[in-house]
TIVEXLUM-25712 format. One record per residue (C-alpha): x negated, y negated, z negated; residue in one letter. Coordinates in steps of 0.05 Angstrom, whole numbers, plus 5000, padded with zeros to 4 digits. Each point is the difference from the previous one (the first is absolute). Example, Ala and Ser with C-alpha at 12.3 -4.5 7.8 and 13.67 -1.06 7.14 Angstrom:
BEGIN
475450904844A/497349315013S/
***
This chain:
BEGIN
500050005000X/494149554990X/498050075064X/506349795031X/500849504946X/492549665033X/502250215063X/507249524993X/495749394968X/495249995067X/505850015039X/502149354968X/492949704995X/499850145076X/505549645019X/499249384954X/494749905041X/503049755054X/502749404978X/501049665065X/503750615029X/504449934934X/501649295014X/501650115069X/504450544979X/503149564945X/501449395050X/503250575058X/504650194948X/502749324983X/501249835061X/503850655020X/503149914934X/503249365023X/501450185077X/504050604969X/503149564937X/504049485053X/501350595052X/503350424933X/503049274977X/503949955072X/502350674997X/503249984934X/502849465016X/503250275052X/501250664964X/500649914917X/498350574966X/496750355057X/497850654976X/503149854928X/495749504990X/500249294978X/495249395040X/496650094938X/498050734996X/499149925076X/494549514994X/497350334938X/499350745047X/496149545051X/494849874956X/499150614964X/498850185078X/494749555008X/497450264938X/499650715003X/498650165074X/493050134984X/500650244939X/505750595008X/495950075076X/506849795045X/496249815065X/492850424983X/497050374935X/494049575010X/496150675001X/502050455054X/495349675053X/493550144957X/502750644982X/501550235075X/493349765027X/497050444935X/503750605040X/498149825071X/492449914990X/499450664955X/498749664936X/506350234966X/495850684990X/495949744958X/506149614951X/502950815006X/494150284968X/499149494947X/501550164932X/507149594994X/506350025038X/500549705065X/507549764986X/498449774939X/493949555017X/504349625046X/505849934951X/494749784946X/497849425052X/507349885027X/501649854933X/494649514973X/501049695074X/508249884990X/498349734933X/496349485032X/504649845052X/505849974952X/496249464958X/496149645058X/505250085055X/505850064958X/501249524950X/498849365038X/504750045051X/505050194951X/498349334958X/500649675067X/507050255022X/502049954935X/498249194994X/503449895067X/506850494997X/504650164946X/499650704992X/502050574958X/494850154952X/500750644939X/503249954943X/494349984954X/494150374979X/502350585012X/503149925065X/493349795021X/496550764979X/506550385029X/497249635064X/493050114993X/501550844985X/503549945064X/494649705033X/493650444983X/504850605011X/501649575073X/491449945006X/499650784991X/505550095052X/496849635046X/492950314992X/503250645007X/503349915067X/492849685036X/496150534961X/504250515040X/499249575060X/492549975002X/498950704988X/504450115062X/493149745030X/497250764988X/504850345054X/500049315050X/494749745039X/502949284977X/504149854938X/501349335025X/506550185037X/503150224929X/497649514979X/504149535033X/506550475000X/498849934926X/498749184998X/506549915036X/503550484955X/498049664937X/501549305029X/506850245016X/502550574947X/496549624939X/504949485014X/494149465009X/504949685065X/506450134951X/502750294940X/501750705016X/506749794974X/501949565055X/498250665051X/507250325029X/503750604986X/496150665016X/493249555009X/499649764936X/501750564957X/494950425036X/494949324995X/500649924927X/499250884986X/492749905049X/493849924955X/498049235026X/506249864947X/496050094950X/495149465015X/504349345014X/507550204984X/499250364937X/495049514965X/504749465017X/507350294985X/494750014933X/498749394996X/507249655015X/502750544938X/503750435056X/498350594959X/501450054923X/499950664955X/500450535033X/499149695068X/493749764982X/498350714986X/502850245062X/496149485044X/493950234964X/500850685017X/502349825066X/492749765012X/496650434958X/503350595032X/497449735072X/492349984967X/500250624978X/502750375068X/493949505043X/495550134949X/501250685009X/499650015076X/494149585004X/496950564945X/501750565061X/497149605049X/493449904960X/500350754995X/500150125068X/495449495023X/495150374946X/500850645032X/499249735066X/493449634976X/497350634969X/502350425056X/496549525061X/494050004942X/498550724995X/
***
């Protein structure tokens, strides 16, 4: 556990780093914040209640979009590049044979890199929509942890899915076309261009049972106290539920990959 404990504390150290890359990131996400804040403001207008939402809780959803799409990995896991090009030059051998888990590792560093992005990329363009829009914002302290559970168990989601999309890598010659089947569905099922709620009929009971859920929709119903009791619990295990089945998956894949390494070794 130490070693994944060091390993999660690079992975923040690494990124801090990169301070101008943060502040770009900071200033994109304003300003996305408020092209999406007047486009949600002149469709509730138009439709109050959209989705069962107030304007409130519809601006407050926008920017706990712009805050978590890095963090819960909506449009990229912010790993699965380095992790792909590990497969395609033959260096993943060697992180096979090392004496820790592969999956593990890059959960350790996903981590330490989401808690980075959640504080650095995160929290100021919340401040910012926050000082510009009346929005919905939780009913105390404890409102605020109910949405931060939600979150990391959103972050694990999320590495989960591109985990199991960058080992896809070991049976493609390029990962990059999953990748982008799996950057447009986590822009679109995560509910990053609308609250799942607002999705029709068949569409958006099937969008809102889809893992991506768990990284936008869920943290937020969260946040604007859609969930109390025992729907709290229940969204919990709604996302937990989804780590656990990709965590398992991307477990099987490591497997196999392993075999296959040992296999093309011997």
């Amino acid at each position: 556990m130490r070693l994944y404990a060091t390993v999660a504390a690079g992975g923040f150290r690494r990124h801090a780093t990169y301070r101008v890359a943060t502040a770009a990131g900071v200033f994109t996400n304003t300003v996305f914040g408020f092209v999406l804040s007047y486009t949600y403001i002149a469709l509730w207008d138009e439709r109050p209640l959209l989705g069962g939402y107030s304007i409130d809780d519809a601006l407050a959803y926008v920017w706990i979009g712009q805050a978590l799409i890095t963090v819960c990995g909506m449009m990229g896991g912010g790993f699965e590049d380095e992790l792909i090009e590990r497969i395609r030059t033959g260096d993943i051998a060697v992180d096979l044979y090392r004496p820790a888990d592969l999956q593990a590792w890059w959960f350790s560093a996903h981590a330490g890199r989401s808690a980075y992005q959640l504080l650095g990329r995160g929290v100021v363009p919340m401040a910012v929509g926050a000082l510009a829009f009346h929005f919905t914002l939780p009913s105390g302290p404890g409102g605020w942890l109910a949405f931060l559970v939600a979150v990391a168990l959103g972050s694990t989601v999320g590495f989960a899915i591109w985990y199991l999309v960058a080992m896809s890598a070991f049976w493609l010659l390029d990962g990059q076309g999953v990748v982008q089947v799996a950057w447009l569905g986590g822009l679109f099922f995560s509910g990053m261009l609308l609250p799942l709620n607002v999705f029709p009929g068949a569409l958006g009971e099937v969008a809102r049972m889809l893992p991506w859920a768990s990284l936008l929709q869920v943290p937020a119903d969260v946040y604007l106290g859609k969930y109390v009791g025992w729907e709290l619990a229940g969204a919990y295990a709604f996302q937990g539920c989804w780590a656990l089945v990709l965590f398992g998956a991307g477990r099987a894949a490591q497997a196999a990959a392993t075999r296959k390494v040992v296999v093309q070794g011997g």
